[in-house]
C-alpha positions in Angstrom: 6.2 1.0 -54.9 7.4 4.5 -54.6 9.9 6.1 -56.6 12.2 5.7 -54.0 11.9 2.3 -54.0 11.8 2.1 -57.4 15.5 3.0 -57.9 17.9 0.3 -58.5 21.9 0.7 -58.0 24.3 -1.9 -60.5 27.5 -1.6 -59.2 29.5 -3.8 -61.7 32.9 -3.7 -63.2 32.0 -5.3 -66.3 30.7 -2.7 -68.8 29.4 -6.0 -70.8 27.8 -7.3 -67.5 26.2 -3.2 -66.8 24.5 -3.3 -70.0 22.9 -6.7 -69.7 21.7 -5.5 -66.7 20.8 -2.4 -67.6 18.4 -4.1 -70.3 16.9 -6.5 -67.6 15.1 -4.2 -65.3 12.2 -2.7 -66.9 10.3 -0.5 -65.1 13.3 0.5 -62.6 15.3 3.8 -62.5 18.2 2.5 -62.5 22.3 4.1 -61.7 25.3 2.2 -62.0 28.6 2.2 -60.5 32.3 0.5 -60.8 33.9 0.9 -58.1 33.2 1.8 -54.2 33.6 5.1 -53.7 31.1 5.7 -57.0 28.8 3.0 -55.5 28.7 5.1 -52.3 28.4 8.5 -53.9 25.3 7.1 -55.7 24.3 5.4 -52.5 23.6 9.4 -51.3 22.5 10.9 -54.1 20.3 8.7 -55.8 19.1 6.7 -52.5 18.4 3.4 -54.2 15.7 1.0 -52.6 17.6 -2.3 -53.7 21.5 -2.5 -55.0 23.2 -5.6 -56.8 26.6 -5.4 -56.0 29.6 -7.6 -57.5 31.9 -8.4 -54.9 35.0 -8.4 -57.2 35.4 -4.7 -57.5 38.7 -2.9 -58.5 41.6 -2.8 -57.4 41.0 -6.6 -56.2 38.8 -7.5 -59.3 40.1 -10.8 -59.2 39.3 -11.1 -54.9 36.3 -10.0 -52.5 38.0 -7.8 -50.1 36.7 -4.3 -52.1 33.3 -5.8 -52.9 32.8 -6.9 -48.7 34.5 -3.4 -47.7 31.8 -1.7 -50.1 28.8 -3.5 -48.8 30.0 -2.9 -45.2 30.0 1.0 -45.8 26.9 0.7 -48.0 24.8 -0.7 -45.0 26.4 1.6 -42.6 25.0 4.2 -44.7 21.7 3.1 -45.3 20.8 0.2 -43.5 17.4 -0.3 -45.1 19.1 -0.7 -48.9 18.3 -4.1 -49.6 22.0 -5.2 -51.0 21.5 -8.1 -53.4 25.3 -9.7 -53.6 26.4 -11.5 -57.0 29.0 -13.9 -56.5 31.0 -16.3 -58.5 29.8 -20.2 -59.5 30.2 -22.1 -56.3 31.4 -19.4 -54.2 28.5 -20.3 -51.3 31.0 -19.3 -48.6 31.9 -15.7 -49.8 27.9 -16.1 -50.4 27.2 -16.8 -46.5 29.4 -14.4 -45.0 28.0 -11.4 -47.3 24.2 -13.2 -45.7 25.9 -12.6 -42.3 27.1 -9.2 -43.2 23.7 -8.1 -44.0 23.2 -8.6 -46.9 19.3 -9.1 -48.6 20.4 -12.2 -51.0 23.0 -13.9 -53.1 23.3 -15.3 -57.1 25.9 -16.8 -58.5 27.2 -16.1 -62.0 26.2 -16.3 -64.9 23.1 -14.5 -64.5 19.6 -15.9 -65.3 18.1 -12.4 -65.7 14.5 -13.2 -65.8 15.3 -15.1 -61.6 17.6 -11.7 -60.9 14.4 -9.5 -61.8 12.2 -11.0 -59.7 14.5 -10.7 -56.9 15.0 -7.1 -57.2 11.2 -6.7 -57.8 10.8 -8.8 -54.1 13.2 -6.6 -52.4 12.1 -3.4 -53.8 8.6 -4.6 -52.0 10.0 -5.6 -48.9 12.1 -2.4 -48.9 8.8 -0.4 -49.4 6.9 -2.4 -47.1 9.3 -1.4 -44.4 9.5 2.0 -44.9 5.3 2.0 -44.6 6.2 0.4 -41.4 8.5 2.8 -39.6 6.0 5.4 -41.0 3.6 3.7 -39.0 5.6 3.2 -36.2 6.4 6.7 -36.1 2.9 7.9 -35.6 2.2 4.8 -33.3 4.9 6.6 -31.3 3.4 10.0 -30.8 -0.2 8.5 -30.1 -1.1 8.7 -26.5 -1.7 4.9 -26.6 1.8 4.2 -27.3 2.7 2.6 -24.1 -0.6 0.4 -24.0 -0.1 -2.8 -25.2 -3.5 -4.8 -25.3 -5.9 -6.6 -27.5 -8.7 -8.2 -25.5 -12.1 -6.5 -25.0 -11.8 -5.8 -21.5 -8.4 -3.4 -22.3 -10.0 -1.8 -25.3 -13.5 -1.0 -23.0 -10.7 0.6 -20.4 -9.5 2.7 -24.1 -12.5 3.7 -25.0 -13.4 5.1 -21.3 -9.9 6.8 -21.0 -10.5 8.8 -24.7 -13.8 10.0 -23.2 -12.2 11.7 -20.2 -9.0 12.4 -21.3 -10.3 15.9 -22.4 -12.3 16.2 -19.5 -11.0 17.8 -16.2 -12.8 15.2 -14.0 -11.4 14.0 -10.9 -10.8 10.3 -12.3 -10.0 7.7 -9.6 -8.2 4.5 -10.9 -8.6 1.3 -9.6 -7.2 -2.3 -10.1 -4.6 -4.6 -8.8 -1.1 -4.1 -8.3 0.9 -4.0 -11.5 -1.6 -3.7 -13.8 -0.4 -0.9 -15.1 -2.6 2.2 -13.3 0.2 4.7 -14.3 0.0 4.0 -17.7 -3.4 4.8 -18.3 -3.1 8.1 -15.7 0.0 9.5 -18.4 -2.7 8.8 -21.1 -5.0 11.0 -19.6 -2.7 13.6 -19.5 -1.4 13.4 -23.2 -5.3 13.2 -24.2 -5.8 16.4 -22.0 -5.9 19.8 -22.8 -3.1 20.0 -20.2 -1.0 17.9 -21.7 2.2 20.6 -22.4 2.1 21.3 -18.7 3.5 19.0 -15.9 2.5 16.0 -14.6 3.4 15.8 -11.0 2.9 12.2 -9.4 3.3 11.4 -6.0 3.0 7.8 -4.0 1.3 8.2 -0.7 1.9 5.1 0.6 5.7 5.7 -0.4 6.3 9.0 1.5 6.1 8.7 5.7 3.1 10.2 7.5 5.1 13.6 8.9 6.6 14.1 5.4 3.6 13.4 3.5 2.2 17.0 4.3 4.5 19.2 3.7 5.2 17.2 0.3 1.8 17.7 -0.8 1.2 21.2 0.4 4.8 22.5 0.8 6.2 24.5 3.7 7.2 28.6 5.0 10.5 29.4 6.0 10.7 28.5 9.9 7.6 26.2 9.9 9.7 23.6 11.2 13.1 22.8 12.6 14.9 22.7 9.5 12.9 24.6 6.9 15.4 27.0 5.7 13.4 28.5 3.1 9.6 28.6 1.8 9.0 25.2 -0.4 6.6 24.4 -3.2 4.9 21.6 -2.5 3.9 18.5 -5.2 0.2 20.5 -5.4 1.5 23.4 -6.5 4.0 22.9 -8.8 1.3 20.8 -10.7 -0.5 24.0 -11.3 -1.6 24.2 -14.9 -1.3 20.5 -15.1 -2.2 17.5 -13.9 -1.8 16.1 -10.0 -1.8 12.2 -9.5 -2.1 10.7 -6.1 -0.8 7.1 -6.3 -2.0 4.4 -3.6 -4.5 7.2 -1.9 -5.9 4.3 0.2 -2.6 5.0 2.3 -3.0 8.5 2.5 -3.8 9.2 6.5 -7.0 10.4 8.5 -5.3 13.4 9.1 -4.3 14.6 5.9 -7.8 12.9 4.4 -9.4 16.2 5.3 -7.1 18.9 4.3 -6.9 17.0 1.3 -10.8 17.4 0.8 -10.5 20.9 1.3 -8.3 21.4 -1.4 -10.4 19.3 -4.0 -13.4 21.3 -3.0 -11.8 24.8 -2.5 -9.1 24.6 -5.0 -6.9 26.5 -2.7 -4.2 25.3 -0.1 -2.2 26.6 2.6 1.6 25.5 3.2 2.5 24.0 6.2 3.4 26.6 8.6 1.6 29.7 6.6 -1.8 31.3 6.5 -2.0 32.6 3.1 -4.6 30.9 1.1 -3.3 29.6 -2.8 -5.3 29.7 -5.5 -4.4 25.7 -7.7 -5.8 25.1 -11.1 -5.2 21.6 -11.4 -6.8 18.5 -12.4 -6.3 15.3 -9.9 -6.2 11.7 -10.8 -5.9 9.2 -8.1 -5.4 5.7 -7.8 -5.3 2.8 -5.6 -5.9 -1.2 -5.6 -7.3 -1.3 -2.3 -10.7 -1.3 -1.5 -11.9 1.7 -0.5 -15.4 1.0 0.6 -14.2 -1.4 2.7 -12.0 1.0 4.3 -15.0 3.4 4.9 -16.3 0.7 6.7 -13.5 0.7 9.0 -13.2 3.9 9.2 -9.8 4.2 7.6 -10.8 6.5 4.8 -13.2 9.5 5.1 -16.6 9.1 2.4 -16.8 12.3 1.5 -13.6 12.2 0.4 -14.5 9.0 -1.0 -17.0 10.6 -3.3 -15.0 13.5 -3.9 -12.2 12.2 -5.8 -14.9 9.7 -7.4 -16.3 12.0 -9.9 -15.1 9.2 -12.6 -14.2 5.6 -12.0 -11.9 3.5 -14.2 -11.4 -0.2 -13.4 -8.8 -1.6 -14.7 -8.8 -6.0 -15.2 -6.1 -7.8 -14.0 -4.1 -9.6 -16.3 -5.6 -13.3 -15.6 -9.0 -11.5 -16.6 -7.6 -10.0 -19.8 -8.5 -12.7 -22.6 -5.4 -12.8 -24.9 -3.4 -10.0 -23.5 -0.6 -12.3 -21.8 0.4 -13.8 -24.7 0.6 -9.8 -26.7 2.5 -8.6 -24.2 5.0 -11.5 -23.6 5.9 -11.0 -27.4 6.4 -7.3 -26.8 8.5 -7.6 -24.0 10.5 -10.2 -25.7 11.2 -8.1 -28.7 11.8 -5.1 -26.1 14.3 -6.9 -24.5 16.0 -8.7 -26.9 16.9 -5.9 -28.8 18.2 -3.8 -25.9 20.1 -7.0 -24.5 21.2 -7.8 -28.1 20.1 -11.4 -27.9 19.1 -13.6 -30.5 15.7 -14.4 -28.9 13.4 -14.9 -31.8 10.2 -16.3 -29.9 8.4 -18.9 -27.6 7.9 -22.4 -27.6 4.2 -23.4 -27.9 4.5 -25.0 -24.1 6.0 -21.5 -23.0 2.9 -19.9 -24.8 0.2 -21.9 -23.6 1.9 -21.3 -20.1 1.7 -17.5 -20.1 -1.6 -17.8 -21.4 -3.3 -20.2 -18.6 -0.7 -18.6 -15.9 -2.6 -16.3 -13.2 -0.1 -13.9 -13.3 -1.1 -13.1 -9.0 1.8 -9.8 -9.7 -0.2 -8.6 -13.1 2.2 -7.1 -16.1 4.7 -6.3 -13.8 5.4 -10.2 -12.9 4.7 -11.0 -16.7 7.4 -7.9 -18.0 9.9 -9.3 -15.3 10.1 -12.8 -15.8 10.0 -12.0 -20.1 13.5 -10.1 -18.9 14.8 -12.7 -17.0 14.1 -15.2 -19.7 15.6 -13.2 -22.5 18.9 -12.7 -20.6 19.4 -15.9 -19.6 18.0 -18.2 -22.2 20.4 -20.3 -24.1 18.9 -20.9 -27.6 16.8 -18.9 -29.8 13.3 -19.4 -28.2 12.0 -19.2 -24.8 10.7 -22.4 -23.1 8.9 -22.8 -19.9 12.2 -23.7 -17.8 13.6 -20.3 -19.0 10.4 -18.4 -17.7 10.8 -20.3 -14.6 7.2 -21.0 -14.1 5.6 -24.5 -12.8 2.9 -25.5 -14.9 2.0 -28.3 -12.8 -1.8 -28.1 -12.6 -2.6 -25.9 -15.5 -4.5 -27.5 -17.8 -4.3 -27.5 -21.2 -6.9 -25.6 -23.1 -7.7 -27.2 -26.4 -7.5 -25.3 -30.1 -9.4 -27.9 -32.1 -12.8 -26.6 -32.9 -14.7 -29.9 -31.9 -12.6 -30.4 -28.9 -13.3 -26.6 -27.7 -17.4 -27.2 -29.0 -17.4 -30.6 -26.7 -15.5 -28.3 -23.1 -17.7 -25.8 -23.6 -21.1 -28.3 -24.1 -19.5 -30.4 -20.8 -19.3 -27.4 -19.2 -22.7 -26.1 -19.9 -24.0 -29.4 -18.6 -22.4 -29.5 -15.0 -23.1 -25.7 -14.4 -27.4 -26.3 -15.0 -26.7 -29.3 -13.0 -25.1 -27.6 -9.9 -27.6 -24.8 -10.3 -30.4 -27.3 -10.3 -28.9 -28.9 -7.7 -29.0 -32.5 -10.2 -32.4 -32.2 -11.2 -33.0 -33.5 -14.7 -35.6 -31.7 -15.8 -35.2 -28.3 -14.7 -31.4 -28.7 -16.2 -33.0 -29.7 -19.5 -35.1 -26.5 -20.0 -32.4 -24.5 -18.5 -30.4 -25.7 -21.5 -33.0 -25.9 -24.1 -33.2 -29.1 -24.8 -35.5 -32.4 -24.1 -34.8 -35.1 -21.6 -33.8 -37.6 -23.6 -31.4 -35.5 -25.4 -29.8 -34.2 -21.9 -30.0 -38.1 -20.7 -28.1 -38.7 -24.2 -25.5 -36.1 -23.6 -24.7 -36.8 -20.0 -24.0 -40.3 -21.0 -21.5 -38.7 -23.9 -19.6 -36.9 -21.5 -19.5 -39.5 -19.1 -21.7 -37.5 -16.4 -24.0 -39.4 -13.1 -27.0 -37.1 -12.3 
């Protein structure tokens, strides 16, 4: 532990009691104080990682009010001090409501000192531990990863590709499914960038209508149009210096396509209603969960621009194709919102788990985020079931965590795949498998399969 952590506060009445204690913490620094407004002076000065604290303080040495009153202000001051209450013999209720009060622990007199040490040596831990923690925390806050929350392979492969362009100024088109979190991973890029203290200007084309869309990408002159009172910036150029993101592009219409294309190759635009040509330093990121290709096809979206803005490709998985993810996020999201909701949410029920797990989740992390928030205001006990996420697992099966029930799915599963790819014939399923006939033959009959 640190020294910090180290420090212990006695804040006793008793100058008998203070020295026995005093003599029982080896290895502590420890300060002691007799009454509350000491206890709280040393509380700021000498910053204690744990405190024992007698509730029968003067002037009510004989009741609890002072002692409750001083660990009320103590917390209130430091809410990580780990405040270990010392109460009298069978006083368990004073003991409960100091728990409830937030409070670390509780002993009742007398003292075993050797059971009080260890206590104080546990809390001084847990008070470090913490304080690692929010160190932690505290750097996790400033990464530009921050606001990713993932754990399977196919998220971290998405990382790893974002930390190789981040620095880049590539044209980066993102692609993936509704919800899946596409503006995430575009402010990532920026953070990552070297044009990362400049702005990010985003704009949703699919958002905007088709005779606004120009003039707020490219911006306007004075007397361009009925209404244009006064020359306009437009989203392009105020991203100068930074970075430009064009959500939903797929939507972005034939007409604009081109002068859109000029820009990307040119780096210069015109406003609407002007002939001066401006000079744009600025790096674009699109996105869109369409199929572009298939719009080429139709010809609702111009190739060349196609290819233009496709310097760099990043695919993001939807969330039924991220193995794991569901269930990290669903706890994230809980904690989220049960502390900015201030309910007492604590976790899911193993049904509600397996649920989000095997769910297909058709809106992505947006349908997962809003139904967490829905559950956690509306829940009425401490954990979330699968009635609070609202969620009909009728026909979802359940996916086994037994090691020889998972080895036995997986071998069944093996089996009828070489069988539909051999279209039921024996032998050619036997050496797809590796095995002999008679050993397939065997197996089939274990897992109750005809040919």
């Amino acid at each position: 532990m640190n020294e910090k952590n180290n420090r212990l506060l006695i804040v006793e009445d008793d100058p008998g009691l203070q020295g026995q204690l005093r003599w029982s913490f080896d290895g502590f620094e420890i300060a002691v104080a007799s009454e509350r407004e000491a206890a709280l002076a040393e509380v700021r000065r000498f910053e204690p990682g744990v405190v024992t604290l007698d509730l029968g303080l003067p002037p009510d040495p004989g009741g609890t009010s002072e002692g409750f009153r001083t660990l009320e202000e103590i917390l209130t001051i430091a809410p990580a001090i780990k405040v270990i209450v010392v109460t009298g013999h069978d006083d368990r209720r004073n003991a409960v409501r100091a728990i409830g009060m937030g409070a670390y622990d509780f002993f009742e007199k007398p003292i075993d000192p050797e059971i009080l040490t260890l206590a104080v040596e546990r809390a001084g831990r847990l008070n470090w531990l913490e304080a690692e923690n929010r160190k932690l925390s505290s750097a996790a806050s400033t990464s530009p990863f921050r606001e990713l929350i993932a754990a399977s392979p196919e998220m971290l492969k998405v990382c790893r590709t974002v930390e190789k362009l981040g620095p880049t100024d590539a044209t980066t088109l993102i692609l993936g499914e509704s919800g899946t979190g596409k503006e995430v991973l575009v402010r990532m890029l920026h953070s990552l960038s070297g044009r990362a203290d400049k702005k990010l200007m985003a704009i949703n084309c699919a958002a905007i209508p088709e005779n606004l869309l120009e003039s707020e990408l490219f911006g306007y002159e004075k007397g361009a149009f009925t209404g244009a009172l006064k020359s306009t910036l437009g989203k392009i150029e105020l991203a100068d210096g930074g970075l430009l993101f064009l959500g939903e592009i797929g939507d972005l219409p034939l007409a604009l396509q081109s002068k859109l294309l000029r820009f990307l190759q040119e780096r210069v635009i015109e406003r609407v209603g002007g002939r001066k040509e401006i000079p744009v330093d600025v790096r674009v990121v699109c996105a869109t969960h369409q199929d572009l290709k298939a719009l080429i096809r139709v010809g609702r979206f111009r190739e060349d621009l196609f290819y233009r803005v496709n310097e760099t490709t990043i695919v993001v998985p939807p969330l039924r194709e991220r193995h794991g993810d569901a269930v990290v996020l669903a706890r994230a999201f809980l904690r989220r919102f049960a502390e900015q909701h201030k309910r007492p949410i604590r976790d899911f029920t193993a049904n509600a788990l397996r649920l989000i797990e095997q769910y297909p989740w058709p809106g992505n992390v947006r349908e997962l985020e809003n139904r967490i928030k829905r559950a956690v205001i509306m829940a009425d006990g401490t954990e979330i079931g699968p009635a609070d996420l609202e969620l009909d697992d009728t026909g979802i099966p359940q996916e086994p965590f037994n090691l020889r029930e998972v080895r036995e799915l997986a071998e069944q599963r093996a089996i009828q795949r070489a069988l539909i790819f051999t279209d039921n014939n024996v032998s050619r399923t036997a050496d797809l498998l590796g095995v002999t006939r008679p050993t397939l033959y065997n197996l089939m009959k274990k897992h109750n399969l005809s040919e």
